[in-house]
C-alpha positions in Angstrom: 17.4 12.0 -3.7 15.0 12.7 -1.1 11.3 13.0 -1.4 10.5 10.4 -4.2 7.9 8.1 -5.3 8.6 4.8 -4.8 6.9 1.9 -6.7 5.9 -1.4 -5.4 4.5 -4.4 -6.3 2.9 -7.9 -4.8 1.8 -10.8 -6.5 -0.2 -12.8 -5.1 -1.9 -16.0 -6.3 -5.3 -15.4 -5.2 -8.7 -14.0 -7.4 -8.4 -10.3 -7.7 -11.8 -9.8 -5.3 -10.0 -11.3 -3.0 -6.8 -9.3 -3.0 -9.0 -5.9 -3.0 -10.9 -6.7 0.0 -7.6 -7.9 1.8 -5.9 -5.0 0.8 -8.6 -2.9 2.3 -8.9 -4.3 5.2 -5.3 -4.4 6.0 -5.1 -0.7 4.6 -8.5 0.1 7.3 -6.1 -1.5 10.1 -2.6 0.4 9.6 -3.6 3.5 7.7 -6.3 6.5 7.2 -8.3 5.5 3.8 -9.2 8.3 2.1 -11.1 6.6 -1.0 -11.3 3.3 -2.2 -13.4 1.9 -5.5 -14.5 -1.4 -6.3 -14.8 -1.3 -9.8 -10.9 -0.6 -10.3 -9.8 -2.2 -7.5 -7.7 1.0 -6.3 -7.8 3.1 -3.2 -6.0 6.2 -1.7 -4.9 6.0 1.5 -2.8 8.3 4.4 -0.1 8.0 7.2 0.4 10.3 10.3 3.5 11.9 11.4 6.5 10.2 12.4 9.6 11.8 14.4 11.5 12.2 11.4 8.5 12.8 8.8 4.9 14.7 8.0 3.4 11.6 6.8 3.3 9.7 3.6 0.2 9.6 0.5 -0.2 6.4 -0.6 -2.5 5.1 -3.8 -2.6 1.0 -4.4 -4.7 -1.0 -7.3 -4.7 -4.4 -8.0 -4.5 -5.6 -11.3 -5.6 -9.2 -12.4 -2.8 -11.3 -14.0 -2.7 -14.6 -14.8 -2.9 -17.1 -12.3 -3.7 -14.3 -9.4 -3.5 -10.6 -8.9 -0.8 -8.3 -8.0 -1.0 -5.3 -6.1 0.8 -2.1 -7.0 1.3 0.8 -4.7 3.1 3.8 -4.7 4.0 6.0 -1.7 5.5 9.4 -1.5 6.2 11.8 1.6 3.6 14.7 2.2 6.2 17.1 2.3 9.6 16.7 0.3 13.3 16.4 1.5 12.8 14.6 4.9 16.1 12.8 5.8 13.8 9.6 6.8 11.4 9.6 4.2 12.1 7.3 1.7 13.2 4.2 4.4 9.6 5.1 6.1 7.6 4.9 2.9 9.5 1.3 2.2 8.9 -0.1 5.6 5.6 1.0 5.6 5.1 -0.1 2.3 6.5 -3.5 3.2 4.1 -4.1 6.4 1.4 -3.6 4.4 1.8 -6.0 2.0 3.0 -8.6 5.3 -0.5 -7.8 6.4 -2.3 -8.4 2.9 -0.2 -11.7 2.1 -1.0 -13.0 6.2 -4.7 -12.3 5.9 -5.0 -14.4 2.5 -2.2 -17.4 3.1 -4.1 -20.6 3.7 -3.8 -21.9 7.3 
């Protein structure tokens, strides 16, 4: 089906502050942020049009677990049924969490 939400999820084993401000910064780089709060770690963010789609909503949190933090996002196309949408919001999805875990790995 076209048009859905589509879940992710990153661990990574860093502290939570650390995460969020990663996060943010990789989200200021690739994407428009539209919100973002530091006391529950979550943010809102927007992409532009593609050839094949109007854009994609985005929100992200990062929860503390045990041992580090893992970031949740979910992504869904602005506007419904585009034939491309669902491999765009993965792919996008999946850069920004290849930005996120290359900002925080240890040199």
């Amino acid at each position: 089906m076209f048009g859905q939400k589509q879940d992710n999820e990153l661990y990574l084993p860093v502290p939570p502050a650390a995460a969020f401000a990663a996060l943010k910064s990789a989200v200021e780089q690739r994407f428009t942020l539209k919100s973002a709060e530091d006391f529950t770690m979550s943010c809102t963010f927007t992409s532009g049009m593609s050839a094949f789609t109007w854009g994609e909503k985005f929100s992200a949190q990062v929860v503390p677990v045990e041992g580090g933090a893992t970031i949740k996002v979910s992504g869904v196309g602005k506007i419904g049924a585009q034939i491309q949408q669902n491999a765009r919001t993965s792919k996008l999805t999946n850069q920004l969490f290849s930005d996120v875990t290359a900002a925080l790995r240890p040199s």
